[in-house]
FIROVO-753305 format. One record per residue: x, y, z of N, C-alpha, C, O in turn. Coordinates in steps of 0.001 Angstrom, whole numbers, plus 500000, padded with zeros to 6 digits. Example, Ala and Ser with C-alpha at 12.3 -4.5 7.8 and 13.67 -1.06 7.14 Angstrom:
! FIROVO-753305
513190494310507800512300495500507800513200496700507800514236496681508465/512850497750507080513670498940507140512900500030507870513409501138508039/
! end
This chain:
! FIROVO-753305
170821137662364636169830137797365690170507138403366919171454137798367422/169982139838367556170636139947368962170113139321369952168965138888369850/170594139208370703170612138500372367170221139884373110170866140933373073/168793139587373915168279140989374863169007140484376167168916141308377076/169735139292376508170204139342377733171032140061378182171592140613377235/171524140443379308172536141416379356173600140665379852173532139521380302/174582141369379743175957140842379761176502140596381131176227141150382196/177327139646380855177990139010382384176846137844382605175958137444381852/177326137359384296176075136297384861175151136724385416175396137835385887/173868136271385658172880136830386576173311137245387856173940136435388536/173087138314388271173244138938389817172183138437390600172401138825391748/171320137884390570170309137284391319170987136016391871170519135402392829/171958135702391312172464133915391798173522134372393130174387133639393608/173365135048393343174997135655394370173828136889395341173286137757394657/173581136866396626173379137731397481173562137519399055173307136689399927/174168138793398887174388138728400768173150138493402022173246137878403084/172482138919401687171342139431402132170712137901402331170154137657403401/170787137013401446169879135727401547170347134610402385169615133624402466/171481134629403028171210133875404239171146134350405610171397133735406647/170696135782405406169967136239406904168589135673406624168145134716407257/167709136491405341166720135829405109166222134522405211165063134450405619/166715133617404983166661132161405370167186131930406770166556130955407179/167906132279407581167724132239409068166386132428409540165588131663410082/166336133548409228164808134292409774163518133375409633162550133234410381/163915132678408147162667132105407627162810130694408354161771130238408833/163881130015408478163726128983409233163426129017410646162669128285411283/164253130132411093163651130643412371161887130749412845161520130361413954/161151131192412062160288131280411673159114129995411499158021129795412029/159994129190410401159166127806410678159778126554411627159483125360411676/160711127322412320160860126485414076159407126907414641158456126128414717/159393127936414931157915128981415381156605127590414629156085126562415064/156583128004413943155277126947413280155441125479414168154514125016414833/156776124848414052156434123906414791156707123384416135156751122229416558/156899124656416766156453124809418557154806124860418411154054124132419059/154413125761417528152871125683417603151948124081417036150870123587417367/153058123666416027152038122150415985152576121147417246151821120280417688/153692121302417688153704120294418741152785120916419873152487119985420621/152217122080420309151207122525420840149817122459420548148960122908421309/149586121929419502148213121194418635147359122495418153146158122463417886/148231123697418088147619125005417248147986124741416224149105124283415994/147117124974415389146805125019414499145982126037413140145049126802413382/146339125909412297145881127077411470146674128552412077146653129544411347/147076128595412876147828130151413117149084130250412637149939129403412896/149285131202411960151019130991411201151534132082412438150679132634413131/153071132357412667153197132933413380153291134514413219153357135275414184/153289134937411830152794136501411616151566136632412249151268137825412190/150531135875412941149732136148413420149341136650415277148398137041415964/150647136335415377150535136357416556150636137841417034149785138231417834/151463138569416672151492139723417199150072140573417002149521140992418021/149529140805415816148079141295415632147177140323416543146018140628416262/147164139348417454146423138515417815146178138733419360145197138508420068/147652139347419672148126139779421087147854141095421210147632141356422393/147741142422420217147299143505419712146041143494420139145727144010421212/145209142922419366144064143252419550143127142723420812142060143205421192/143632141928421185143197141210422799143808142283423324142930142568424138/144609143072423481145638144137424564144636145254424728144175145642425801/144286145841423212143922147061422609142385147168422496141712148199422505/141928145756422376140334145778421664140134145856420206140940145592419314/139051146220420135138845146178418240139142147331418184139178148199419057/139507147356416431140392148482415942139874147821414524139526146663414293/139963149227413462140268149870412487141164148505411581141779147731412315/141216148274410282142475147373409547143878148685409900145008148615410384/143123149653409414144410151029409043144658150794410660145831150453410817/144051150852411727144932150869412810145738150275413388146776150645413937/144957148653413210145749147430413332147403147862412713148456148210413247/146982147641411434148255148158410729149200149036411448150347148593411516/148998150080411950149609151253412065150245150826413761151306151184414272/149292150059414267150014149314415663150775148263415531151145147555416468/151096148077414165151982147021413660153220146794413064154102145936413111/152858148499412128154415149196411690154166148568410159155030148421409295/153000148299410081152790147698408693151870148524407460151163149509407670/152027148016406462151190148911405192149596148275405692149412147173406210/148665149188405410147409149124405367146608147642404498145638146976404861/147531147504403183147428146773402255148062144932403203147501143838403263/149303145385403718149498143736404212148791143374405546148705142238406012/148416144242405957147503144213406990146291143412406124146266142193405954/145521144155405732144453143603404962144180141579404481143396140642404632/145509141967403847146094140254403782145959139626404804145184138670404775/146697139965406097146387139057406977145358139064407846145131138032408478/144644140089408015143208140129408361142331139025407671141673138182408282/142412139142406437141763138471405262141723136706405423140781135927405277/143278136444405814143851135290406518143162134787407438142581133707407549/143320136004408339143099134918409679141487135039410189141090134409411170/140687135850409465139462135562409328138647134269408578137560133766408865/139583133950407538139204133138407146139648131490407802139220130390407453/140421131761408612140902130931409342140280130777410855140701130057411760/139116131694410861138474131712412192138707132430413513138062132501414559/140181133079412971140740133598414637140151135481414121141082136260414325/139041136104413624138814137099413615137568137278413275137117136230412814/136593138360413293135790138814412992135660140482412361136343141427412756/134744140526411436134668141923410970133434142271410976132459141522410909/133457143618411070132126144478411200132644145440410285133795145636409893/131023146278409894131906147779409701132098148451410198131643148648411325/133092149337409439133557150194410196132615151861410780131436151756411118/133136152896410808132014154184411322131410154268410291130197154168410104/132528154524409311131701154649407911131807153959406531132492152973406801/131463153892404898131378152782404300132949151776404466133154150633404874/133924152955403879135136152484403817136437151815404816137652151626404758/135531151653405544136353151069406958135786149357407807134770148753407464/136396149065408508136198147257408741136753147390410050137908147816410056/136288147163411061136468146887412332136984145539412365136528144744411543/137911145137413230138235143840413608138301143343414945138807144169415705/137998142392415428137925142041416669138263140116416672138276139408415665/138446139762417779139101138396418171137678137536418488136660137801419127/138191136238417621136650135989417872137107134952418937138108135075419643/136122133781418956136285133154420628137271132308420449137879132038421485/137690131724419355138963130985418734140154131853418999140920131612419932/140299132778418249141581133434418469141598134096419654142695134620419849/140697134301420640140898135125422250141272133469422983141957133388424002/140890132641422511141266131017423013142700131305423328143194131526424434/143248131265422219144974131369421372145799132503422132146981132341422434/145173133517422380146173134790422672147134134085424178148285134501424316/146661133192425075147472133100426330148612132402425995149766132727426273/148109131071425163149547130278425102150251131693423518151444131532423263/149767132465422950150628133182421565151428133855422463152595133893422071/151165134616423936151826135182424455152740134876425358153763135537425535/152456133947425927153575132372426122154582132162425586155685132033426116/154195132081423992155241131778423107155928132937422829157030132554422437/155893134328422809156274135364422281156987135697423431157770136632423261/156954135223424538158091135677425879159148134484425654160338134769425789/158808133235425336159406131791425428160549132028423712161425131246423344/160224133005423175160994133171421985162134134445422333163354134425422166/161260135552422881162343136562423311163646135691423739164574135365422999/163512135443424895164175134202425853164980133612425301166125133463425729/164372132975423816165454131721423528166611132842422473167783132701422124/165704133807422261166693134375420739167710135130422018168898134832421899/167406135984423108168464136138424110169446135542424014170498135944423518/169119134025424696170178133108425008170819132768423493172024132684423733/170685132595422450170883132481421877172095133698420860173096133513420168/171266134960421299171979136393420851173997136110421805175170136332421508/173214135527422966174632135647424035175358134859423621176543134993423929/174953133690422738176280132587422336177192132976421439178354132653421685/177024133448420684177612133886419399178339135285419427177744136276419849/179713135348418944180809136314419402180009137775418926180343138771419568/179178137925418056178775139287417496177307139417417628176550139042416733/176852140004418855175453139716418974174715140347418260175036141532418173/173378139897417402172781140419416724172254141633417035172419142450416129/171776141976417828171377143167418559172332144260418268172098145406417884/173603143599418563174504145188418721174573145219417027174355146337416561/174858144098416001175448144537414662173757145421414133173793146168413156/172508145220414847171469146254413830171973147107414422172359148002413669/172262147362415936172094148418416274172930149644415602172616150809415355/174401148725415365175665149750414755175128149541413074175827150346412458/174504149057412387173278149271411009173051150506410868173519151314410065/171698150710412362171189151641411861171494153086412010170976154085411511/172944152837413226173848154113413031174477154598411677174555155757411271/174837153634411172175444153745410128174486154217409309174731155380408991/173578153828408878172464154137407759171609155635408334170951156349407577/171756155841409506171869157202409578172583157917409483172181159033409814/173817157857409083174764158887408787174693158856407256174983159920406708/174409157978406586174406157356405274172811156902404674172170156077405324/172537157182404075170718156251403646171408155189402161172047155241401110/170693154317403086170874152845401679170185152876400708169951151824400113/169663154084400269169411154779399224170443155487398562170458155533397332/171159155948399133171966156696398674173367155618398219173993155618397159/173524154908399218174761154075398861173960153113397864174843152414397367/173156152861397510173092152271396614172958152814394860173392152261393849/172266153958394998172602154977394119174557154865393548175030154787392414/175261154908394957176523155166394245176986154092393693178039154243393074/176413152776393725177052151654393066176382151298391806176718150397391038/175403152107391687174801151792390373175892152890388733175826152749387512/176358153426389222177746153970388656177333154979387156177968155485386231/175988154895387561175042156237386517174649155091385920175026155440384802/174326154305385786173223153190384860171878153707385419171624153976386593/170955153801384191169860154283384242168562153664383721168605153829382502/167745153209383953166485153103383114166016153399381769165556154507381491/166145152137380641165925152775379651164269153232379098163984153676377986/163144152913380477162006153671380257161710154293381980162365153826382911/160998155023382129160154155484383174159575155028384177159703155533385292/158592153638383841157327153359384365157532152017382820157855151964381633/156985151008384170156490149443383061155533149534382346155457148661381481/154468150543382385153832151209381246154427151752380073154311151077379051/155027152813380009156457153255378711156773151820378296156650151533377106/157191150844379215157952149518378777157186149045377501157591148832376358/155666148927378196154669148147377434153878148706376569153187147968375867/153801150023376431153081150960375665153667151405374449154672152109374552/153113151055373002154123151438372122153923153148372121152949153785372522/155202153655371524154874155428371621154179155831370808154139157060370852/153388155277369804151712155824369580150691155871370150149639156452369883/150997155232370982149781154860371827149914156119373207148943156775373585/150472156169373443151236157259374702149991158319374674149305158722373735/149969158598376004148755160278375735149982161445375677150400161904376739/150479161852374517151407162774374345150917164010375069151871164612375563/149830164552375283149524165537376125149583165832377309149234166949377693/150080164804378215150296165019379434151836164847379700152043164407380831/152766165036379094154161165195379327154818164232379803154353163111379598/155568164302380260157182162733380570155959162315381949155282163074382642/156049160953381945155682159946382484156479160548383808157576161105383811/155597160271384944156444160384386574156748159362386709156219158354386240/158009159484387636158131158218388439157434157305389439157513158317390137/156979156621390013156341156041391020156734155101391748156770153935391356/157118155520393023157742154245393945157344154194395302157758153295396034/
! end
């Protein structure tokens, strides 16, 4: 019988990357509970910035929201989806079928003074906080994203993959036996 596992240990058990992530994330649910010792409730704190947005800006578009957010259209949507259902939004349509206006309803225009409270009261603490510590976070993205402009982490990651390649195309090829394939339309594209 062969073994489809691949050889060596899992690379998923070992990453650099995961205890920034878990800073962030605990960082994060400190945030949650400044807001329950403040008796808010139901607002997670991804909400706050679209919350402060749209009280600033007025109603807007999901795609605009988004796009004043630096975010995909699609996770926008999500949290629209969220926090409507959570009461801090309202939707209309949009000019035309395919579009959704959003606006702050009297709950979440409640929320925006103390969200913006908190979003100066956080700058502040991550400051003081940036200043304690011998390598301030600020300067190591900043020398990041020098670096990754001279370099794309695309590319350096390309070079560590050492020509290992994909032994299909697309998780379709994966799952599709090759009879089944529409042979008439040629090699499968990539999609990313």
């Amino acid at each position: 019988m062969t073994s489809l596992r691949a050889p060596g240990p899992d690379p998923t058990h070992h990453s650099t990357l995961t205890p920034l992530f878990d800073l962030l994330n605990a960082m994060d649910d400190q945030i949650a509970t400044v807001y329950a010792r403040h008796g808010v409730t139901g607002v997670r704190p991804r909400f706050s910035k679209a919350l402060i947005r749209l009280h600033r800006h007025g109603p807007m578009t999901i795609k605009a929201l988004a796009a004043h957010l630096g975010v995909t259209h699609s996770a926008m949507s999500q949290t629209v989806t969220a926090m409507r259902r959570d009461g801090l939004l309202d939707t209309a349509p949009g000019e035309d079928a395919r579009t959704r206006t959003v606006s702050l309803s009297d709950a979440g225009r409640s929320l925006v003074p103390f969200l913006e409270a908190e979003w100066r009261a956080t700058e502040a603490a991550w400051a003081e906080l940036d200043a304690e510590v011998p390598h301030p976070l600020h300067r190591v993205v900043t020398d990041l994203r020098e670096a990754l402009a001279r370099r794309s982490f695309a590319d350096r990651v390309d070079q560590h993959l050492d020509g290992v390649e994909p032994a299909t195309t697309s998780a379709r090829e994966a799952t599709t036996p090759p009879t089944a394939r529409d042979s008439t339309r040629g090699p499968a594209r990539r999609r990313r």
